[in-house]
N, C-alpha and C positions, 0 to 999 in steps of 0.2 A: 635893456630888454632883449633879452632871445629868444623867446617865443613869439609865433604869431598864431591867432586863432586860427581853425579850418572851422567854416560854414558848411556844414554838410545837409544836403538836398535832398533829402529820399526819394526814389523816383515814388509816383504814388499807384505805379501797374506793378511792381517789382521791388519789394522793398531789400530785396539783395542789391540793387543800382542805388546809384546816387551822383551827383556832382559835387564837386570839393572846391569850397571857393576860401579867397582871403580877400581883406580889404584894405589896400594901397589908393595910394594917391599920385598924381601928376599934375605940377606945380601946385601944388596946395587944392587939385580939386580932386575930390573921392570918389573912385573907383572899387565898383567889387568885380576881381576877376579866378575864372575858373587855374587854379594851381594844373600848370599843364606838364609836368616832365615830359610827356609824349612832343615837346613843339618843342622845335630846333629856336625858336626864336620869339620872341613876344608880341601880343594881336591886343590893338585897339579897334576901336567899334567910334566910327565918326559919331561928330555932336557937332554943337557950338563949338567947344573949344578946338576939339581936335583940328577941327577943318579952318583954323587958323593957324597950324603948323605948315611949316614949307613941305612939299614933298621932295624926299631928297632920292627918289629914286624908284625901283618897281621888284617886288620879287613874285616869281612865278613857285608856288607847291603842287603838292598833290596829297588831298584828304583821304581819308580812307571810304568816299564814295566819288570824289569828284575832282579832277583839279581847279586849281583859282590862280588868278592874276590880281596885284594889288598893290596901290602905290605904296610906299612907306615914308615915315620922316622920322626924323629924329626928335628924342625924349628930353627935353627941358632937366628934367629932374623925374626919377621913379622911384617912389619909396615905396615899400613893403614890409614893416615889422624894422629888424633892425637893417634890412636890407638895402641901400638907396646906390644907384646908379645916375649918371649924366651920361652914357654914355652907349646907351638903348637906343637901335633904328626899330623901328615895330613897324609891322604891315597893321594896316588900315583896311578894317571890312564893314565895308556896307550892309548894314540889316534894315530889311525891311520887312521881315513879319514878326518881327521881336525873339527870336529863336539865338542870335550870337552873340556870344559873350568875348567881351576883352579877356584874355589871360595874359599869364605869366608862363615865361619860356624857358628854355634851359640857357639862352645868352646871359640872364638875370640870377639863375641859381648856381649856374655850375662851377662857381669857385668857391663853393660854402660845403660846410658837414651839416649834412642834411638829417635831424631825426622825426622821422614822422610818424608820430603818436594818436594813431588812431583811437583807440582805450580814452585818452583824454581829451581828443578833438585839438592837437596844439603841432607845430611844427618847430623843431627845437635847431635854430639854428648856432654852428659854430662853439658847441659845447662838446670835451671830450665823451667821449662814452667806452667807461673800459668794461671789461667781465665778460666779453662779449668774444662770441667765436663768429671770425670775419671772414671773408672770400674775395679772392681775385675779381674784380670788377670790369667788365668788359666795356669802351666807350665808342663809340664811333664818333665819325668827324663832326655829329650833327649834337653830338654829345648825347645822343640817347643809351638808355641806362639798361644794358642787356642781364638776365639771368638764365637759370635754367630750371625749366619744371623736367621732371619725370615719372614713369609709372612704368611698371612690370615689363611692357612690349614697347614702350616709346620714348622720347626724349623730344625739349620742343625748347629749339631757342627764342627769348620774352624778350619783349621791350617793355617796362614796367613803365607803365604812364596813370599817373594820379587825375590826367584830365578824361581819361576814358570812363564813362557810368559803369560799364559792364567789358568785362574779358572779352577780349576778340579773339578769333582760332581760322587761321586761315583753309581755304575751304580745302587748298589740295591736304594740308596736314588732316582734316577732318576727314577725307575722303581715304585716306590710307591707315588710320587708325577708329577707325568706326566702332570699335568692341567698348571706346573708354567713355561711348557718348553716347544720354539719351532722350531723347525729344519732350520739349517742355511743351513751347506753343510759338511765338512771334514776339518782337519787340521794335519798337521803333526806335532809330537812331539817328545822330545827329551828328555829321563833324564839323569841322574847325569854322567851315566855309558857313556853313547853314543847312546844305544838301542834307535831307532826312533820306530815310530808305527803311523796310521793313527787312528786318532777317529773321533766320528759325533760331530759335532758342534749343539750348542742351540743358541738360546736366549734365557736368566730368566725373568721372570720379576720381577717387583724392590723389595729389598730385603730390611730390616731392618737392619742396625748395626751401633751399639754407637748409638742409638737412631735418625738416620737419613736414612731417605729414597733413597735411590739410583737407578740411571735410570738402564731401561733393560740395559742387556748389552751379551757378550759373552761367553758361559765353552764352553768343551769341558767333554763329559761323559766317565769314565774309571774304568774299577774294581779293585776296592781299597783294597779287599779282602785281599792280601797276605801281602800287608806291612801293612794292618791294623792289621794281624795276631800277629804284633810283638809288636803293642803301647797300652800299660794301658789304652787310651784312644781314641777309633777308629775316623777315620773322615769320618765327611759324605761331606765334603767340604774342597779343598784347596785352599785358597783365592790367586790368581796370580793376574798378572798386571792388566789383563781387568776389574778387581774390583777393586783394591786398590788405583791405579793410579786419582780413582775417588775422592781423598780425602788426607788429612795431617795427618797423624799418630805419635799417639807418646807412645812408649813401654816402660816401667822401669820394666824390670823383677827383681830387687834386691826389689824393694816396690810388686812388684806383682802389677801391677795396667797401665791401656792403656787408652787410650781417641785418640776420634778424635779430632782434632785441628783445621781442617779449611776442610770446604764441596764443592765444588767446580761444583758441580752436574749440573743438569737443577732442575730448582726450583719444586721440587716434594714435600715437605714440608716442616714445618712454618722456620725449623732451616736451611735450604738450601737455603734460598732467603736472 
């Protein structure tokens, strides 16, 4: 098999958001976890079982409203589709008002050919995909998965993360390009940790990437400041569902090289129709 399903979540204030789940297992018990390209590494959510793992240690983050401290242990076995590892440390987060979700990180995906078929709800992994016009892929050490959007007066370097509901736009890039954005209402959001926080909602208008034009659509603006403080390479944009959802992607980080695969858009231009 190389596909694995994506569980997709509409938000029910925003049906341009959503969360993208699959479901994996660890040692034979079933997990469904949010598909996170945005996370350097992979997050369980104590139980019974977990909290019979040794902790083999502590990693300190920083979510995009709060940082977290959190022991970790190591992964018996992590299956996901055709995917299985032994060899996964995961942080370990405590939830208590039912709000976090285990995901899957980029330690787990980033030696695979990634296609994600949103059109059919499937994530295709480790299959060629030729016909396709491809681009230099930009990785940092965390392994997060850079692009570029554009428009007339701006340019905004992405971190395309499938665990985000909604686009993130950091508040200085928001503040210096104001002409491309305009006010929707508020949304509530959620990172890694549990930390909620309300932000203003945009409309963009259409944005370039992989050479195709994509309809306005939804962010949500956020100061990106402090986790930006910790990456080689800052973002001025986190690509979430309300963009990506618009289109078929296809990642090979081991070639370094991404394309879009199929555009799905309203016909905004020649390659979209």
């Amino acid at each position: 098999m190389t596909e694995i399903s994506l569980v997709v979540e509409i938000d029910e204030e925003d049906p341009q958001c959503a969360v993208v789940l699959v479901d994996g297992a660890i040692s034979g018990h079933a997990y469904r976890f949010v598909l996170d390209t945005g996370a350097s590494r992979t997050q369980v959510v104590a139980d019974a079982f977990i909290d019979t793992l040794e902790t083999s240690g502590e990693h300190r983050s920083h979510g995009i409203f709060s940082p977290s401290t959190q022991r970790t242990v190591q992964l018996p076995d992590l299956e996901v589709g055709p995917i299985c590892s032994s060899s996964i440390e995961a942080s370990v987060a405590v939830d208590t008002h039912g709000i976090v979700h285990p995901l899957i990180g980029m330690d787990l995906l980033k030696d695979h050919r990634l296609q994600f078929c949103f059109d059919r709800g499937v994530l295709i992994v480790d299959e060629t995909a030729v016909g396709h016009e491809l681009h230099p892929l930009v990785v940092d050490d965390a392994h997060h998965l850079y692009v570029e959007a554009s428009w007339p007066t701006a340019s905004a370097s992405c971190v395309w993360d499938s665990g985000a509901g909604m686009t993130i736009v950091d508040k200085e890039f928001w503040t210096q390009h104001r002409d491309i954005f305009r006010p929707v209402g508020t949304s509530q959001g959620t990172d890694a940790s549990g930390v909620q926080q309300a932000s203003t909602t945009y409309e963009v208008d259409s944005p370039v990437i992989g050479g195709h034009r994509f309809a306005p659509h939804h962010v949500a603006v956020v100061d990106l400041s402090v986790p930006n403080s910790s990456l080689a390479k800052p973002m001025d944009m986190i690509l979430g569902y309300s963009t990506i959802r618009r289109a078929n992607w296809l990642f090979d980080v081991s070639l370094l090289l991404w394309g879009i695969t199929e555009c799905f858009n309203e016909p905004l231009c020649d390659r979209c129709t």
